[in-house]
C-alpha positions in Angstrom: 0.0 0.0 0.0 1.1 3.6 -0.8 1.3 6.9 1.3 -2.3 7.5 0.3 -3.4 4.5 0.7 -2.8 4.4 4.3 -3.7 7.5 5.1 -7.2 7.0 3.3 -7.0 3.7 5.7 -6.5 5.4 8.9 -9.4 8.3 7.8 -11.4 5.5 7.0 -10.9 3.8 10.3 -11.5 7.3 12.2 -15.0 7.3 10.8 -15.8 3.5 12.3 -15.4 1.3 9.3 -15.0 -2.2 9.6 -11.9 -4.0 7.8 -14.0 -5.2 5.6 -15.9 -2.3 4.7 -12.4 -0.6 4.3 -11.4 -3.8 2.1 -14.5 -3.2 -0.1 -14.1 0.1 -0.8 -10.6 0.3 -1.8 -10.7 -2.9 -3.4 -7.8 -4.2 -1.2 -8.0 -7.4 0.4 -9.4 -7.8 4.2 -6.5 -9.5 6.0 -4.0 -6.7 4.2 -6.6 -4.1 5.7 -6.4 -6.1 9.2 -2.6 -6.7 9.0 -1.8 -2.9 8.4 -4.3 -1.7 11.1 -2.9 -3.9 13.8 0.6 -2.8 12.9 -0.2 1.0 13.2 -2.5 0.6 16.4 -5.8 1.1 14.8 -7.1 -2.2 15.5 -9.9 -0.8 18.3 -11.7 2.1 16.9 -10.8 5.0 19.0 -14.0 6.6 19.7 -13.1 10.3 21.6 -16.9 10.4 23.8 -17.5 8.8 26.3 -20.8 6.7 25.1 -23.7 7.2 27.5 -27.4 5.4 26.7 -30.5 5.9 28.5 -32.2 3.1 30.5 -35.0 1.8 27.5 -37.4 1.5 31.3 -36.7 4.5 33.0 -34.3 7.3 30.6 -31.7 7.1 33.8 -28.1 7.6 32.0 -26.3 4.2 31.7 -22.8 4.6 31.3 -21.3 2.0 28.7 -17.5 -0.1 29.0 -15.7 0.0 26.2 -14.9 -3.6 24.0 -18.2 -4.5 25.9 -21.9 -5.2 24.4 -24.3 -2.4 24.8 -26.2 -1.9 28.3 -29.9 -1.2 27.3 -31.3 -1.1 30.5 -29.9 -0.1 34.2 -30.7 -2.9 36.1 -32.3 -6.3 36.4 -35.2 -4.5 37.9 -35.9 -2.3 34.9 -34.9 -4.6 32.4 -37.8 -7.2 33.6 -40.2 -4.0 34.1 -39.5 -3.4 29.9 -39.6 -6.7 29.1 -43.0 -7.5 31.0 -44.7 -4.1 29.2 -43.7 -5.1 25.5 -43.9 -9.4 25.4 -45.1 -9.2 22.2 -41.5 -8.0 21.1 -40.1 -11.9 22.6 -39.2 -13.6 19.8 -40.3 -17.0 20.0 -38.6 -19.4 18.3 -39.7 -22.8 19.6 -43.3 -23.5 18.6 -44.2 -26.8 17.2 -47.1 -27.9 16.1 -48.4 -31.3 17.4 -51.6 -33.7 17.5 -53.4 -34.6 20.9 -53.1 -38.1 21.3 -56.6 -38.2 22.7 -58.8 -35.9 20.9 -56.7 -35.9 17.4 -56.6 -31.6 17.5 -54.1 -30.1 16.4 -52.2 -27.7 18.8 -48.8 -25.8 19.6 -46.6 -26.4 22.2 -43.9 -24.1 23.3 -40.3 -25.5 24.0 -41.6 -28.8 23.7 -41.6 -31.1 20.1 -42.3 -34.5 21.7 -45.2 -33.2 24.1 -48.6 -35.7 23.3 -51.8 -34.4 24.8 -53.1 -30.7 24.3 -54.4 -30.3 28.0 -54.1 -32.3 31.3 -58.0 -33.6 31.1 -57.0 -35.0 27.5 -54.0 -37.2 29.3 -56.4 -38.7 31.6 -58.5 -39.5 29.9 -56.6 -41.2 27.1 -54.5 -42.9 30.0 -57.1 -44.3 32.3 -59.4 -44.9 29.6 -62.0 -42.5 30.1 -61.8 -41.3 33.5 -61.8 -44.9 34.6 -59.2 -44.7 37.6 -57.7 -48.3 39.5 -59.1 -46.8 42.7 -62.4 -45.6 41.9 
């Protein structure tokens, strides 16, 4: 790489670019991007505020470590608070679909693919035969 080269690099850097965003636009490749970055010190992106967020549950400053994944929330307490008021932003990921052993319906379960009656009363039924217990 030339004189200009690197010092587009380092500008490049300054403004937050990734390696390879850098790579991409200067149509060099990544690991010569990486390798000349690492060399010069401008491996971490030097960032010259000190990065504050506010609490997502109650706008309280959070103050954020560097090299570390951003803090939405303040505490435990208003982290559950937020996550309790908006449910419907949980994505949920584990739903299957499955048929009641006992009444043939179709129904999801939740966390749990191998799961065989759609309510408790279905199970008891299908296990003791109709309600039919060995002590009644």
């Amino acid at each position: 790489m030339n004189i200009k080269e690197k010092q587009q690099v380092k500008l490049l850097r300054d403004e937050g670019l990734s390696y390879t965003q850098i790579a991409n636009r200067m149509d060099v490749s990544v690991n010569t991007i990486k390798s000349y970055c690492k060399r010069n010190s401008l491996g971490v992106i030097q960032s010259m505020k000190i990065q504050t967020e506010l609490c997502e549950s109650c706008s309280k400053p959070i103050k954020q470590n560097t090299g570390r994944k951003v803090k939405r929330f303040c505490s435990d307490a208003c982290r559950n608070t937020w996550w309790n008021k908006h449910t419907q932003l949980v994505k949920r990921q584990a739903n299957y679909e499955c048929a009641c052993l006992n009444c043939k319906n179709s129904f999801i379960s939740y966390g749990n693919k191998a799961r065989k009656y759609c309510c408790h009363a279905c199970y008891i039924e299908h296990r003791f035969e109709g309600g039919r217990h060995a002590n009644q």
